[in-house]
Each structure stands twice: as structure tokens, then as C-alpha cells.
C-alpha positions in Angstrom: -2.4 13.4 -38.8 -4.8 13.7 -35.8 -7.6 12.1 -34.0 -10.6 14.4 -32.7 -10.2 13.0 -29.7 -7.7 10.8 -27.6 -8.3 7.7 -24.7 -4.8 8.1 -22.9 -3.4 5.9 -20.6 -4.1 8.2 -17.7 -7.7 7.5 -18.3 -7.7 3.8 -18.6 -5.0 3.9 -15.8 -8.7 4.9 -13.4 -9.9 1.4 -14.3 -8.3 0.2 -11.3 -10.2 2.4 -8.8 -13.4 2.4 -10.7 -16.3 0.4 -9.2 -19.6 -0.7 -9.7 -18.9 -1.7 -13.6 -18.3 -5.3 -12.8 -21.2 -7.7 -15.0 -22.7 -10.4 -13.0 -21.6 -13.6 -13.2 -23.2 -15.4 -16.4 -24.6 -19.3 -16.1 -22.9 -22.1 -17.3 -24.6 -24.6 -20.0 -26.8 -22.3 -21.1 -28.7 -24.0 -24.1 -28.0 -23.0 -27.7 -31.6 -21.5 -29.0 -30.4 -22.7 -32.8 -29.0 -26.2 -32.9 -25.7 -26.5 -34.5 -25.3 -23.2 -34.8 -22.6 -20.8 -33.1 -23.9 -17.0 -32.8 -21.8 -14.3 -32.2 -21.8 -10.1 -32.9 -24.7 -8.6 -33.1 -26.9 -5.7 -34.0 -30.5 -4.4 -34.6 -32.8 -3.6 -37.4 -33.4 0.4 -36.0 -34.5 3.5 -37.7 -32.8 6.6 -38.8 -33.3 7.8 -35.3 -31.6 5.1 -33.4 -34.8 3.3 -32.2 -35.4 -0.2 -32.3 -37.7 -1.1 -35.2 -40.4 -3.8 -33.3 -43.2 -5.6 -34.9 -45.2 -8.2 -34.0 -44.2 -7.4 -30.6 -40.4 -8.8 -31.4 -37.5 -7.2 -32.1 -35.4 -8.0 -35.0 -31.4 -8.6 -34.7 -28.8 -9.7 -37.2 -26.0 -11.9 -35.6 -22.9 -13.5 -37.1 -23.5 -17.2 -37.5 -21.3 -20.1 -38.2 -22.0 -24.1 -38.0 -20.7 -25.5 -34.2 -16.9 -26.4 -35.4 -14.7 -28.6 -33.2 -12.7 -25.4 -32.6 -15.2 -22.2 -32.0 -12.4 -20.3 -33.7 -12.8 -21.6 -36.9 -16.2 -19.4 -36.9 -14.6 -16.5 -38.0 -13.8 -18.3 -41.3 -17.7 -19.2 -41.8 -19.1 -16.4 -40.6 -22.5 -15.7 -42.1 -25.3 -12.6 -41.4 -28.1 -14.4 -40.1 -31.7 -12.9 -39.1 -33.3 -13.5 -35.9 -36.0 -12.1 -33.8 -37.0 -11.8 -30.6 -39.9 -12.0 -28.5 -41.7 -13.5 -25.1 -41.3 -17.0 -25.9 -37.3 -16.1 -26.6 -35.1 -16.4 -29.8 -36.3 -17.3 -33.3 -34.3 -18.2 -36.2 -35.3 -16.5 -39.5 -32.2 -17.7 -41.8 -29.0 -16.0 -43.5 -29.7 -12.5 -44.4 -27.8 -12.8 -48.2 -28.2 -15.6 -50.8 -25.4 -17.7 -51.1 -22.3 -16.0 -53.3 -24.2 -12.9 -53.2 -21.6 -10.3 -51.3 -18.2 -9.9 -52.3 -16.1 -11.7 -49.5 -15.2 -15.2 -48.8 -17.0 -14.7 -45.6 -19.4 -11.7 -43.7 -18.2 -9.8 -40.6 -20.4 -7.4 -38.5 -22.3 -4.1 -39.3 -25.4 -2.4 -39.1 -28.9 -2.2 -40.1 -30.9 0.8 -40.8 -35.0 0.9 -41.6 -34.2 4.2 -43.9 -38.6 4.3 -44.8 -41.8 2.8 -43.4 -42.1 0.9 -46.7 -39.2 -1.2 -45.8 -36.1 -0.3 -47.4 -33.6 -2.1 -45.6 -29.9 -0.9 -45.8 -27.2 -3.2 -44.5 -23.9 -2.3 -43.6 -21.5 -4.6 -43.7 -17.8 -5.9 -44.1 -16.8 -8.1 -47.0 -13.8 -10.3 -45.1 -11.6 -11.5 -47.6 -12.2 -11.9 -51.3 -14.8 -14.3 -53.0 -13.1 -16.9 -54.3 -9.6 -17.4 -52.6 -8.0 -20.1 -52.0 -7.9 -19.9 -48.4 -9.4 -17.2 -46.0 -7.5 -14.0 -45.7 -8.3 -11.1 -43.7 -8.8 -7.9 -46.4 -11.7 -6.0 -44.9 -14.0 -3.9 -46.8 -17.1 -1.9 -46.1 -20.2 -2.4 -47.8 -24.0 -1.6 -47.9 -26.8 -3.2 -49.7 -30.2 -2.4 -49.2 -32.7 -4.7 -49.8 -37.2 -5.4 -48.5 -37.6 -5.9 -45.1 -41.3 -6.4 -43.6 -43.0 -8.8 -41.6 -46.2 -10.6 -42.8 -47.7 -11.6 -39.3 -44.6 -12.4 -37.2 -42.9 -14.1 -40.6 -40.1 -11.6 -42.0 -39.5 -11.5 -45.7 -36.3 -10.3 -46.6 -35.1 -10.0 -49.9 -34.6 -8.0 -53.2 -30.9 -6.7 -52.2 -29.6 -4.3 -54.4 -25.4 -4.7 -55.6 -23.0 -4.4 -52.4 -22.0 -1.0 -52.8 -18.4 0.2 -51.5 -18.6 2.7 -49.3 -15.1 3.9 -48.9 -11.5 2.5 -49.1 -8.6 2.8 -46.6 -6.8 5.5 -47.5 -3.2 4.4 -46.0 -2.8 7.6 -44.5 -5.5 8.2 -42.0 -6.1 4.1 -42.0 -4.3 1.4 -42.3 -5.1 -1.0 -45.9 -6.4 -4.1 -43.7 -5.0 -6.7 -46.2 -2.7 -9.3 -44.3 -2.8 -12.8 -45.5 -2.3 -14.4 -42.1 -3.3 -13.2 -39.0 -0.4 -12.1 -36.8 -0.2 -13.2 -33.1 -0.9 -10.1 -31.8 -3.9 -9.5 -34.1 -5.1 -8.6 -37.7 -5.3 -5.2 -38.4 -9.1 -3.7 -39.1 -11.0 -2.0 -41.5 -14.1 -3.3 -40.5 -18.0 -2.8 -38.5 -19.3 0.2 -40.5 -22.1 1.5 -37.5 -24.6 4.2 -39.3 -25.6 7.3 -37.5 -27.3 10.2 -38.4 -27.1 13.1 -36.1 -30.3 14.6 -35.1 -28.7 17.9 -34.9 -27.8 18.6 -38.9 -29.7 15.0 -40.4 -25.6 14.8 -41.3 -25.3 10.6 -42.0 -22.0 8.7 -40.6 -20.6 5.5 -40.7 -18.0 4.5 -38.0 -15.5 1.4 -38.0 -12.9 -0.1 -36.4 -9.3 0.6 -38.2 -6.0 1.5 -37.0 -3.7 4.6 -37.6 -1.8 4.7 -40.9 0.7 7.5 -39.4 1.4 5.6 -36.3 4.3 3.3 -36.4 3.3 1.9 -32.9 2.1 -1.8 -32.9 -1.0 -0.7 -30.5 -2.7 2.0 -32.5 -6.6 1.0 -32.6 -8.9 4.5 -33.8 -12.3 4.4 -34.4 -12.7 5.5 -38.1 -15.1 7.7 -39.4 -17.0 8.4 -43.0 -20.0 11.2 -43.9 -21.9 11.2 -46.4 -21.6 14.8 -48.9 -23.8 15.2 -51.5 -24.8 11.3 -51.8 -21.1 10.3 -51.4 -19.7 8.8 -48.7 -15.9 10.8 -47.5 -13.5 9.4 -44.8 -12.7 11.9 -42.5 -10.3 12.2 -40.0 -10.6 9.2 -37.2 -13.3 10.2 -34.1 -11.1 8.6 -31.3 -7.4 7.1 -31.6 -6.6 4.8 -28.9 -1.9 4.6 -29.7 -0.5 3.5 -27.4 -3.2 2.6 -25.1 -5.5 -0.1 -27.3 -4.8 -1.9 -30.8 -8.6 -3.0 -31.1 -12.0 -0.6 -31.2 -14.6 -3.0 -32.3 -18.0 -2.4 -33.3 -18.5 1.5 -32.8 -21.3 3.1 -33.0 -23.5 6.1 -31.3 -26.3 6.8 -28.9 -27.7 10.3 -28.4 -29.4 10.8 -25.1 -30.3 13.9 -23.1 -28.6 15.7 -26.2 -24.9 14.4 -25.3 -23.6 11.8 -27.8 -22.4 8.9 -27.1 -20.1 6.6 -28.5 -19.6 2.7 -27.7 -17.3 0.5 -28.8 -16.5 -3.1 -27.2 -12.5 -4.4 -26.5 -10.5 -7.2 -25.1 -8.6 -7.3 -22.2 -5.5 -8.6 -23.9 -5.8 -5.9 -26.5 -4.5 -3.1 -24.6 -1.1 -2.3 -24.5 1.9 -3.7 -22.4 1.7 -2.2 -18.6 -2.1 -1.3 -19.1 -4.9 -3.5 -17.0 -8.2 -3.0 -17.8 -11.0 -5.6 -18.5 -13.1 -6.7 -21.5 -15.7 -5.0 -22.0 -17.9 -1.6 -22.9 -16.3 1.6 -23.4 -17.6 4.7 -24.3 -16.3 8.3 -24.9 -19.2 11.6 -24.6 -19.4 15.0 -26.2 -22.1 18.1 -26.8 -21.6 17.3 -30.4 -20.5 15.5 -33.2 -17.8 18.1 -33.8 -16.1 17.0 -29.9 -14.3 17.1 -28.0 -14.9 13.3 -27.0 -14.1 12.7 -23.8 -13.6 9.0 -21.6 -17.4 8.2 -20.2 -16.9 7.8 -16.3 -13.8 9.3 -16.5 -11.9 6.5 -17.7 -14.4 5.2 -20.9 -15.3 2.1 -18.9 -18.7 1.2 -18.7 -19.4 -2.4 -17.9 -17.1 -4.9 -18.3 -16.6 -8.4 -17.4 -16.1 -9.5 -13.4 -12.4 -10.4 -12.6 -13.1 -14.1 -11.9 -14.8 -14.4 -15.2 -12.8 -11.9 -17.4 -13.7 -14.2 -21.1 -17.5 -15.1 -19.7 -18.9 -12.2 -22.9 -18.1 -10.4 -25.9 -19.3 -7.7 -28.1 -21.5 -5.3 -26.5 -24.3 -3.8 -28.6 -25.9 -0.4 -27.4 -30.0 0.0 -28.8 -31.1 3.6 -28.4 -33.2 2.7 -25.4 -30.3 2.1 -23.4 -30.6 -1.8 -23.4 -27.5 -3.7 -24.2 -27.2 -7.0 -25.8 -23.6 -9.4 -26.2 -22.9 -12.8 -26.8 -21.7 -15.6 -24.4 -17.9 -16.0 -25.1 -15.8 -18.5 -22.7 -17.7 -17.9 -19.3 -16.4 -19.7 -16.5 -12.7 -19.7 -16.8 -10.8 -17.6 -14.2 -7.5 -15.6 -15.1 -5.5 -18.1 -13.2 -6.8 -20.9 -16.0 -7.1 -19.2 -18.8 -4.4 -21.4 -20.3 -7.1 -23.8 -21.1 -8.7 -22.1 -23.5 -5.4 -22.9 -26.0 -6.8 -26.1 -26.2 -9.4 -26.0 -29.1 -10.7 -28.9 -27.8 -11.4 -27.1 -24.3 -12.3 -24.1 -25.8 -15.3 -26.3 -27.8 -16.6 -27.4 -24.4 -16.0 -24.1 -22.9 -17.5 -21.4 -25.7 -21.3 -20.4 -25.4 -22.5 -19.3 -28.8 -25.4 -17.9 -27.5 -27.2 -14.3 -26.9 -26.0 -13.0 -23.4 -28.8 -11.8 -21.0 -29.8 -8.7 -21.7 -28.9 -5.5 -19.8 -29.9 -1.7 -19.6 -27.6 0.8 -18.8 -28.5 4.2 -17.1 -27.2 7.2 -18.3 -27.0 10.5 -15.7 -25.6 13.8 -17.5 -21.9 12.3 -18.7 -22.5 9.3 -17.0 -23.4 5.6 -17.9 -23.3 2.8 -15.4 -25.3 0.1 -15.2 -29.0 0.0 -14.3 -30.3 -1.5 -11.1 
């Protein structure tokens, strides 16, 4: 079995040498813009074509969402596809995106969302975490899509009218791991998860990415970003678009920007999830080729493209690339150095500590291969 294309360790191993990818330094205390309410990863309503659908002069994002627990890590066990907007006067809070009991998990991780007419078919990619019903939260992952209404009657959204989650495809166990553990190792669930939609402007050929891990690897760090396309109405996994063995166990939230006709793809990992020997930061990577075809090769030489400073390596999370180059995350644990990042094993702590909040915005510029961060 084979990747398209692979992210070594002598490519990360330029990490060290790399400048100019360092974020700012976020605030502290930054105030929640929905009360009680934790928000996490996130993505846009866009169009086919990657751009960001507007009206009313706002923007519209889905984010996870999850009420404020006494441990922010709870949220994953919650979590909830919630619609938002936003504009001048800042966030807006337009309620969960599916009726109660409506999609088949105990819970909804992140996805996509894709205006596919201007008459407001919505389809929403999704994964269904666990399995309606249990007991207690497990960590199956599935990928779904439902499409549903989506318009906006003066700068009120009305969304509704979903159609029955539709499977898109199943791990295979030979390309992809089965993501089906019942408790969450130490070292981290395995994924079959974020299904990112792109069509390639080249052939109109449609494509869903996702995070999973190699089937044929028996190495414990073996993260790939997956890869389905649609023949004949049908979605068919194909082989994986990047494999990461060795290097990284975790390629979350991939998806693909075309600019300048080179492609793009961007995913977002943590620090801790590369393997033993290997220091890089959290942050944005991204790998670049002529084509969908490949060969994919490490943005910047090394597939880092902004990632958080090294006195603040936990201040944000989950990186989110629109197709007009502006990026969007969430606040994780900003504040806390390396040297104390003990503190965040105390839930407690990590309460007073975790944001829950949209991350100021960024936009990234892109030069030929290159993608650093704008002035």
C-alpha cells in the first residue's frame, strides 16, 4: 500500500531553522461572544469553488460547540454543529445546525459545508462520533453528509429541511484504519474523521479528504490524510493523498486551496503528535502540487506554515484555510509556556486556562510554492 505522497522526517527536521512562521502572541481574557458556551473547530459555508459564501455583509461559519464544562475536555463528549455569522459588529450566534437526535452519532465532530446552488442547497459534511444511543461516549468515527436549505432573510439565516445523513464511505481496514476504540488510548484515538469537500477546477472531479491512519502500517505514528472521489454519483476511497509514518500520528481537518493554479493542501497538528525525536510546533501545515494527480510536496520546504510562538506553544488550535487566503482557529490554552505546561493536567487549571473562543483572524500570502504569513 502507498501514499501519493510522503512528509518525511527530513522535511519536518527544517522546522528548526525555519523562520518567520512564529503567530503572535494571542491576549489573555478574551471574552466569550456566546455565554456558556465553549467553541471550537471550525469551517465556512463556501461554494463549489472554494469562495466564501457572504450575505448581508457577514460571513457564515459552523463551529463545534459544547456547554462551558468544569473540565474543557469534557467538550468533545458534547460536541454539537452550531451556526454562526460574522460581521462588523463581531460574532453572532444563530443556533445548532441539526435538530436534536437527528444524525446518527452520540455526538458531532467537524466537517465541511458546501453552497452546491444559488437556491440554497446546503450539503454538510460531517462525522458521526460514536453511535446514537450508547451507553457512554465511544470514539467510532464515520463520515456523513446531509444537505439541507440554507438562505438568509435580511441578516436572519433559516436553515432547515435536512435530508437523511448519508454514508459516504467506510474504512476499508486496508488503506484505513476502522476508527472504533472504546476508550481513548493515551497516545490518542485513532481517526476516521473531518470529511473537507473539494472540487478540482481542472476536471469539476469532487473529493472529500479526512483525517485517518494507515491500515498497512504497524507503526504507532502513522497519521495520512485520506482521500474519497466521487464516480458516477458514488463516492470511492482511494489511496491516501499524504501519509505522515513515522513522522506524525494526527492530520486533522484537511482540506484544499487552489491559487495561482498550484493546489494546496492544509491540515492543522499538535506538537505532541509527532513522533519520538521530532520537534516541531502546533500549528498549519501544508503540502503543494501542479495537480491533484501530485506529486505533493512539503510547503516551505518543510510543510510548516504558521504555527504557534515557542513561549505560547497551546495559545490556538485548528486552523481553517477560506479560499481568500484568510485563516481562522480557535483560542486553545494561550498563555502557558513549555516550562508549565504541567498545569494544564489539572482540569481545574485547564477550566481557567482554555479560551473557547474564535482566534483573531489571519491571511496568509502565497508566492509560487510558497505560503507565509501576510504582513
Amino acid at each position: 500500500m502507498k501514499a501519493r505522497s510522503e512528509w518525511t522526517r527530513a522535511a519536518v527536521a527544517g522546522v528548526a531553522t525555519q523562520s518567520g512562521a512564529a503567530l503572535p502572541l494571542l491576549p489573555q481574557g478574551v471574552t466569550a461572544p456566546f455565554a456558556g458556551m465553549d467553541l471550537w473547530d471550525m469551517w465556512p459555508i463556501a461554494r463549489r469553488d472554494g469562495s466564501t459564501v457572504r450575505h448581508g455583509g457577514r460571513s457564515w461559519w459552523f463551529f463545534l460547540a459544547a456547554p462551558r464544562l468544569a473540565d474543557p475536555e469534557g467538550r468533545h463528549d458534547l460536541a454539537r454543529i452550531r451556526l454562526t455569522s460574522h460581521g462588523e459588529d463581531g460574532w453572532r450566534d444563530h443556533g445548532d445546525a441539526f435538530p436534536d437526535g437527528f444524525t446518527p452519532g452520540s455526538r458531532e465532530w467537524s466537517g465541511s459545508a458546501i453552497l452546491e446552488d444559488e437556491d440554497g442547497t446546503l450539503a454538510q459534511y460531517f462525522t458521526a462520533a460514536g453511535r446514537r444511543g450508547e451507553a457512554a461516549p465511544t470514539y467510532a468515527q464515520r463520515l456523513f453528509v446531509s444537505r439541507g436549505s440554507f438562505r438568509v432573510d435580511g441578516d436572519t439565516p433559516v436553515l432547515g429541511g435536512w435530508s437523511t445523513p448519508e454514508e459516504i464511505v467506510v474504512a476499508d481496514g486496508a488503506w484505513y484504519t476502522v476508527a472504533d476504540e472504546i476508550v481513548a488510548p493515551p497516545h490518542g484515538i485513532q481517526g476516521f474523521r473531518d470529511p473537507g469537500y473539494f472540487r478540482d477546477p481542472a476536471d469539476g472531479a469532487e473529493y472529500v479528504l479526512f483525517t485517518a491512519n494507515a491500515a498497512w502500517s504497524d507503526a504507532r505514528v502513522n497519521g495520512v490524510i485520506g482521500m474519497a472521489r466521487r464516480d458516477k454519483g458514488a463516492w470511492r476511497l482511494e489511496a491516501p493523498l499524504v501519509a505522515a509514518i513515522g513522522v506524525n500520528s494526527e492530520l486533522e481537518r484537511p482540506h484544499i486551496v487552489v491559487r495561482d493554479h498550484h493546489y494546496f493542501c492544509f491540515w492543522s497538528t499538535q506538537g505532541r503528535r509527532f513522533a519520538e525525536g521530532i520537534a516541531a510546533p502546533t500549528g498549519l501545515y501544508a503540502m503543494v502540487a501542479d495537480s491533484m494527480a501530485g506529486p505533493w510536496r512539503p510547503v516551505n520546504g518543510t510543510g510548516l506554515v504558521a504555527g504557534n510562538p515557542a513561549e505560547a506553544p497551546t495559545q490556538a488550535y485548528c486552523w481553517w484555510v477560506t479560499g481568500e487566503g484568510e485563516v481562522l482557529s480557535f483560542v486553545d490554552y494561550p498563555g502557558v509556556g513549555a516550562a508549565a505546561a504541567e498545569r494544564l493536567a489539572n482540569p481545574s487549571e485547564r477550566r481557567r486556562i482554555f479560551g473557547g473562543v474564535p482566534a483573531p483572524s489571519f491571511r496568509l500570502a502565497f508566492e509560487g510554492q510558497r505560503v507565509t504569513l501576510a504582513p
